[in-house]
N, C-alpha and C positions, 0 to 999 in steps of 0.2 A: 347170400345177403350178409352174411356174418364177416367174409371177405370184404366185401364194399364198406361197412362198417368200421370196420377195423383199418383202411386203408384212407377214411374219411378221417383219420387222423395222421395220417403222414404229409408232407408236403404235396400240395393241390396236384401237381403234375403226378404225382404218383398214385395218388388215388384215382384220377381221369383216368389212367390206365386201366386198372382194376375195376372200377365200373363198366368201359370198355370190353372187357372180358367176357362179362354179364347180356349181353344185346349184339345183335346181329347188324342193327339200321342206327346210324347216326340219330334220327329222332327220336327213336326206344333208348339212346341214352342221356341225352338231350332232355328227356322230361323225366326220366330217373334221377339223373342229378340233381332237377327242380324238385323233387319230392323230399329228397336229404335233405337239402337244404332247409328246406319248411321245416322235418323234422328238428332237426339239431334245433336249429332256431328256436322253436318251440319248446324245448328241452331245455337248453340254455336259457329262457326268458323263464321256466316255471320254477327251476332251480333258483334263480335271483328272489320270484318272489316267496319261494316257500324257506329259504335262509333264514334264520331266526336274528332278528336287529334287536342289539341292545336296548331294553325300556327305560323311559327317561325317568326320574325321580318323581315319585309320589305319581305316577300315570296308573297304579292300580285304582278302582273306584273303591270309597270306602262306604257307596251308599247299600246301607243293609240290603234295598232292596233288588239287586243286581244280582243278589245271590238265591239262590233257591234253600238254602239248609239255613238255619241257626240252632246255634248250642242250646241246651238246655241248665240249669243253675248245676245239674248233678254233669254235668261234662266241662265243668271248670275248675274243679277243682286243680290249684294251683303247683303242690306237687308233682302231681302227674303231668301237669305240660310243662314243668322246667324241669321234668326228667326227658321230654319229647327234642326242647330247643338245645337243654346241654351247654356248651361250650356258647353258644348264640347267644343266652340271654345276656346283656348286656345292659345295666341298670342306667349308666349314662344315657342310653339314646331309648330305652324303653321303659314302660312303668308301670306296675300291676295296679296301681290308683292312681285316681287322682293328682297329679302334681301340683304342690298348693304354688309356683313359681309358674304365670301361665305361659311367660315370653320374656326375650329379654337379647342382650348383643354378648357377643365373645369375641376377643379378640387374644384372648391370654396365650394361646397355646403357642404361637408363634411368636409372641411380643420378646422373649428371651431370648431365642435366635437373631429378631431384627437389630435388639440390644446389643447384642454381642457383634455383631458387624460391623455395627456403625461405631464401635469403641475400637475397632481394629483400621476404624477409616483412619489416614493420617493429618489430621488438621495440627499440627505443633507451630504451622507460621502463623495460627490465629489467638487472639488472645483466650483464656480459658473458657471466658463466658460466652466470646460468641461460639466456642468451638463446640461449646454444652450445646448452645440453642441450633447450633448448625446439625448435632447428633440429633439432637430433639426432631427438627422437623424431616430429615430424613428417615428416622424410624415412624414417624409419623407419617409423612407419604407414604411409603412403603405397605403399609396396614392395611390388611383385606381381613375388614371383619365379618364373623358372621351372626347374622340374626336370626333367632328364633324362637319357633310355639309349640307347644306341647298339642297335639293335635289324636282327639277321640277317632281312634279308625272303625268304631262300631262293635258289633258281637262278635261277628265273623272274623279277627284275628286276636290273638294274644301275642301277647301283652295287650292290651285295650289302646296304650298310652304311647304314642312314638313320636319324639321331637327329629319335627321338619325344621331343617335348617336350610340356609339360601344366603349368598355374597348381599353384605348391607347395601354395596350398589354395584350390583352385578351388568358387567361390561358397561361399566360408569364413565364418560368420555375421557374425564383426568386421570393421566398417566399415572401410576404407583412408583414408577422408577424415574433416575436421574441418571442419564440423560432419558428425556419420556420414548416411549416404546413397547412398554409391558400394561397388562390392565389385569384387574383381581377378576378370574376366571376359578368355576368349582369344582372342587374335586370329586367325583360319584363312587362307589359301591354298595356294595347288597348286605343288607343285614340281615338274618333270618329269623322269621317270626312262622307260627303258628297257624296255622288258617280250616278252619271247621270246613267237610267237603261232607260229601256220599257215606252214607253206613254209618254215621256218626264218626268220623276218622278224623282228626287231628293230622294237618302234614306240616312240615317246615317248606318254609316257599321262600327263595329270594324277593327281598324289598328294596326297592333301589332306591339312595337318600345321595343327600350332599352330604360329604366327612369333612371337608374342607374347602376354604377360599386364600388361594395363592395368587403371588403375581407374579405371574409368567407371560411371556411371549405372544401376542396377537395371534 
């Protein structure tokens, strides 16, 4: 068997030999090979579905009741889980209270790279001011801003407080670029936060957010 196995990886002719091998009667290998075949396949299809697929932003549930454990007031103390997160915590996207600011748009981070482009555009056959208003609404096209809420994920993580953000109009039909073509698409990674489990245990868990809305290529 370990022969036929092994040779159900070489080109098909060559394993039909070595199957071959194995069986005396054309239909003892005839329904041998039918058997492989099932196998692999089978093998091949549970591997597809047991592969682990990236999770899409905020697809954890943050309804407390989904969880079997909650913290108790003496398992939060604050120290001890921003010596658990470390390098993680991250005061921008997370918040041990309250945030008195509950939502709001951004657009800054990029606004000074669009600036800078569009002063490098060559308009000098235009007069100054339309050539202003011409930079204006190209850096203004251009702009994939982002909106967001500071959003309560419950007991069951730390920080308590993590700002979801999301493209102000994400895959919006109007083009951001000239000539049109590109559309403000988000950019994802993981942040990691805290999550109360089994034994009273504190673990760091990836969280997967929008960090950014760029305009890129369809």
């Amino acid at each position: 068997m370990h022969r036929v196995i092994r040779g159900w990886c070489c080109p098909p002719h060559r394993a039909w030999e070595l199957i071959k091998c194995r069986f005396k009667s054309s239909s003892e290998c005839v329904e041998f090979a039918c058997s492989v075949c099932v196998c692999v396949g089978f093998l091949a299809r549970l591997h597809y579905f047991s592969s682990p697929l990236p999770a899409r932003p905020y697809s954890l549930s943050i309804n407390a009741e989904d969880y079997h454990y909650a913290p108790k007031p003496k398992h939060l103390r604050p120290a001890r889980l921003l010596r658990i997160l470390g390098p993680s915590f991250d005061p921008f996207w997370m918040s041990i209270e309250r945030p008195a600011e509950a939502a709001g748009v951004s657009a800054a981070r990029y606004q000074r790279k669009l600036e800078k482009e569009a002063e490098d555009v060559d308009l000098s056959v235009l007069p100054r001011d339309v050539a202003a208003a011409v930079r204006a609404w190209l850096v203004r096209s251009a702009t994939c801003a982002l909106r967001y809420k500071w959003v309560d994920l419950g007991p069951v993580f730390w920080p308590r407080w993590l700002r979801h953000t999301d493209c102000d109009q994400p895959g919006r039909v109007q083009s951001c670029s000239f000539p049109a073509g590109m559309a403000c698409r988000p950019g994802v990674a993981d942040l990691g936060l805290a999550m109360y489990g089994k034994r009273c245990v504190w673990r760091q868990v990836p969280y997967p957010v929008v960090t950014a809305c760029k305009c890129s290529c369809k």
